[in-house]
N, C-alpha and C positions, 0 to 999 in steps of 0.2 A: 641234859646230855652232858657226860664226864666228858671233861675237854683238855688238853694240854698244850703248851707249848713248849717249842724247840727251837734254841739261836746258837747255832752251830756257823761258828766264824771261820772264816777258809782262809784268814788271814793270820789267825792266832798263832802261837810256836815255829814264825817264820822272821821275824824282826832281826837286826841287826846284831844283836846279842849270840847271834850263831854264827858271829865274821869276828868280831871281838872278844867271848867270851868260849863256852862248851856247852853251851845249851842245847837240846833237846830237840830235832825235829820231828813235829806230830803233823804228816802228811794229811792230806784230801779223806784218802783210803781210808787211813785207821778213823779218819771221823765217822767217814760211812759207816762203818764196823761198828761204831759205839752207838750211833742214831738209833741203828737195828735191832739194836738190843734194848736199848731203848721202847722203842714204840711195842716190840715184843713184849718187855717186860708189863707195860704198860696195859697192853689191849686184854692180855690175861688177868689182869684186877681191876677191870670195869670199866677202860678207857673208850669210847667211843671214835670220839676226833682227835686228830694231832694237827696243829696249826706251823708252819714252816717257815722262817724268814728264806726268801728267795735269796742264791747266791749265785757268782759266778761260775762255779762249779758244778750246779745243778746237782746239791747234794741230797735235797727234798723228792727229785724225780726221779733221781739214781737210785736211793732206799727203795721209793714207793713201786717202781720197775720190778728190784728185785725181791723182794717179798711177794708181790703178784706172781713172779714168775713162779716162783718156789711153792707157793700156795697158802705163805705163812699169812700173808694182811689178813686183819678180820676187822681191823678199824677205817675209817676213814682218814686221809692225810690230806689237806690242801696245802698247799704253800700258795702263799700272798702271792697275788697277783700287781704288782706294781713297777714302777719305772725305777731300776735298781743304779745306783748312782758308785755303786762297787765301795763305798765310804763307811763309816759311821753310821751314816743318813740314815742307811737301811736295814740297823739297828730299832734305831730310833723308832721308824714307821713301823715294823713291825712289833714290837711292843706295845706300842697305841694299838692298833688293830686285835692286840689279843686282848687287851683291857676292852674293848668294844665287843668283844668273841665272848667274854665271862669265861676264859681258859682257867681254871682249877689253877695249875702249877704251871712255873718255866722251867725249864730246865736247859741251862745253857754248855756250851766248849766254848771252854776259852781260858785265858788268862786274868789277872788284877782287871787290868783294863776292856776286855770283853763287859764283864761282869759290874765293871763302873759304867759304864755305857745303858745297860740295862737298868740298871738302877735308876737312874736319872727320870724314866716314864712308868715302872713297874708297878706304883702304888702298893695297892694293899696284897697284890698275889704276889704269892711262897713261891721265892724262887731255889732250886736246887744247882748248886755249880760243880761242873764239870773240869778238872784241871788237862785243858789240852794247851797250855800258854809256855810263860817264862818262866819267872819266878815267883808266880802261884801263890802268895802268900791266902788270899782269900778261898777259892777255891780247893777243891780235894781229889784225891784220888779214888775217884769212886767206878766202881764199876755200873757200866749201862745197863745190866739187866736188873741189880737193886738201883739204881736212882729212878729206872721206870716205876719198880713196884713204889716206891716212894710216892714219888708223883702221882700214880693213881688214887693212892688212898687220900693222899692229900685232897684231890680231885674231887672226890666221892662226897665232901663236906659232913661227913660221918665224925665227925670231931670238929670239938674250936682249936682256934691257931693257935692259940694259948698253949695245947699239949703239947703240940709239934712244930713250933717258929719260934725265933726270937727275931724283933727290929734288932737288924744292926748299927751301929755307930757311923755313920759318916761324916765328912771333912765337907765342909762347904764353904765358896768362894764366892766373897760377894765383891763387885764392882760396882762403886757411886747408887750402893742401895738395890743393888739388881744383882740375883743369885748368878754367877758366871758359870759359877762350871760347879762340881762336887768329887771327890775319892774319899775311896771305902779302906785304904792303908795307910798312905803316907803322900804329904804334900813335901816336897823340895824346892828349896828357894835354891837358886842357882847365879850364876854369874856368864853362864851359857848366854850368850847373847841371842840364838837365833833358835827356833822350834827344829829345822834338819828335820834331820831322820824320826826326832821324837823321843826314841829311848835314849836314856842318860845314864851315864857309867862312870863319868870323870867325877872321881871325890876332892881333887884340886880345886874343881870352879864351884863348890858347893858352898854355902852360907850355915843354912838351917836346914832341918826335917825336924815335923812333926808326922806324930800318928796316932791313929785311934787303935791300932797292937803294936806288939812288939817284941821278939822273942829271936835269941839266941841261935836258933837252931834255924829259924827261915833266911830268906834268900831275898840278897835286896836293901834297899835302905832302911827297911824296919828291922833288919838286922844289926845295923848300927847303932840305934837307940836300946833294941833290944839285950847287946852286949852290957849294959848297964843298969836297965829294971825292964821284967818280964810282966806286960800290960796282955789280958784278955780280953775278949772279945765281951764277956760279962762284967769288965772291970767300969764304974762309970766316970772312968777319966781317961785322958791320953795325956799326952808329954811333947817334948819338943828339947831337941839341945845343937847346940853351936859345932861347928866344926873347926878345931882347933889343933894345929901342925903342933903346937908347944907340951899340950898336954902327953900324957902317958899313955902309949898305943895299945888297942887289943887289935886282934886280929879278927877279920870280918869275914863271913862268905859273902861277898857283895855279888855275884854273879857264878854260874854252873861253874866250878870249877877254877876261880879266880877269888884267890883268899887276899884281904891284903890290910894292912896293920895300921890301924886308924885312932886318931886322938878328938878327943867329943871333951867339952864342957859339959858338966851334972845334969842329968836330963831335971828338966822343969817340970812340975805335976800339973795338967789343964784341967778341973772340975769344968764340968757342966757348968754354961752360963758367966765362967769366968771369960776376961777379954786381952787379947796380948798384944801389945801394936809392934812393929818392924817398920822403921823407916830406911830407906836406902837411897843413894844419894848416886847411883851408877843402872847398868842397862843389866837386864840378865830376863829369866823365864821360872817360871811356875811350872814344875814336873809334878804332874798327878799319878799315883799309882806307878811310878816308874816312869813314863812319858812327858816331855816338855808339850803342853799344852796351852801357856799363856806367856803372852810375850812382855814386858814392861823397861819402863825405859824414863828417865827423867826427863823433865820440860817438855813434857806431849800435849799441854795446852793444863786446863783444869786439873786441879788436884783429884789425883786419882785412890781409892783406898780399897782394898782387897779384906774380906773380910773371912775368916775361916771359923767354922764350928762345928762341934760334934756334936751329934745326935739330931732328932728333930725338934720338941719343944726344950729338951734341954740341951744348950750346947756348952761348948768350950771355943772359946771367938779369938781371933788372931785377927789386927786389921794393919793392912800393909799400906805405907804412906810414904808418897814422893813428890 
């Protein structure tokens, strides 16, 4: 059976970056709107099932309503049935559940950090991203009625992954030997003391960024390395550079609408399997993907070491020590 799945975040392009910066609000609705065309596109090149992370919005039974009503469904739709925790979590579970399901494709809304979240359980299935977020570096602007047809054929296993995927590069975070976390754009060392609200904006309390891209013209802290050497997603290294008030400023789009004139030390080149240590000797957090996501802090008992790499057997390693 062609199977798919679908992780449409209700929380995505609502963050705090729309109180501080000009970012973009992508409402409930317009997700609906993209689902639909979505599973549309989908069901007309040989999609049987669509598989649904359950949300608070009940956006899986709100499509599946109205397509029934209309007369358009011709496929199957379950959304997961489980105990939704409105978090992360139910990211998480639902991704295991489709790797259990044998779902063809994912095809997710969301931003960087949607899209990091998935990553983390997705294994070997093609996922396709949907940019309903912030500052979007990873995902695209794609319309739902080709990202379905996508996904179906991808579905269809009428081709190797080889034609139509490439593994991406991602950032891994290790703690005392244990993988903590992972991002798929850019880690920020910070001087932020506390995780908050999560997204991070102050280039004041910033230390370092690394990234596995990096370019010019996106939105975000890979912008800021990227004013300096433009890294692709095919390229097999990423970089890393210092934030320094002395140097010579360029001007950043660091957020929708908020340009602001920043000075970097030479970005670093990280090959594969190379390793770069960072010791700090003060309190601050680890923002993945834009978001503070790990807290650290000196004197917390046993030495603690944060390790960073790109890719999977080849990486580029950063280990943080305090």
């Amino acid at each position: 059976m062609n199977s798919i799945g679908i992780i449409a975040n209700p929380a995505s392009g609502k963050d705090i970056r729309r109180l501080v910066a000009h970012a973009t609000v992508i409402d409930n609705n317009e997700k609906i709107n993209i689902v639909e065309r979505i599973i549309l596109g989908a069901q007309q090149n040989g999609v049987e099932k669509v598989y649904m992370m359950p949300d608070p919005y009940n956006m899986g039974y709100r499509v599946e309503d109205k397509l029934k009503t209309s007369g358009e469904l011709k496929c199957e739709i379950e959304v997961f049935d489980f105990f939704k925790e409105d978090t992360v979590e139910d990211t998480y579970k639902a991704v295991r559940l489709m790797n259990e399901k044998n779902a063809g494709c994912i095809v997710t809304l969301g931003g960087d950090g949607t899209n990091r979240a998935v990553a983390k359980d997705i294994g070997d299935i093609p996922m396709i991203s949907i940019s309903t977020g912030t500052n979007n570096v990873y995902p695209d602007m794609i319309e739902g009625t080709i990202a379905g047809i996508a996904a179906a054929v991808v579905a269809s296993h009428k081709f190797e992954k080889e034609v139509y995927s490439n593994r991406d590069k991602i950032i891994e975070i290790y703690a005392a030997g244990q993988l903590k976390d992972i991002a798929l754009i850019d880690a920020v060392i910070s001087r932020d003391v506390f995780v908050g609200s999560r997204a991070i904006w102050k280039v004041e309390d910033i230390e370092k960024i690394f990234v596995a891209r990096s370019h010019p013209a996106s939105i975000g802290f890979s912008s800021v390395v990227g004013g300096k050497i433009i890294i692709t997603e095919e390229d097999d290294f990423g970089a890393y550079i210092s934030i320094d008030k002395d140097a010579p400023k360029i001007k950043i789009p660091m957020s929708a609408g908020i340009v602001l004139a920043i000075g970097t030390s030479t970005p670093v080149i990280l090959k594969f399997n190379e390793d770069y240590t960072f010791t700090t000797y003060c309190r601050g957090t680890i923002a993945l993907d834009g978001e503070r996501e790990i807290e650290f802090h000196k004197g917390s008992g046993p030495k603690k070491r944060f390790f960073y790499g790109f890719g999977i057997k080849r990486r580029i390693g950063l280990w943080l020590s305090f």
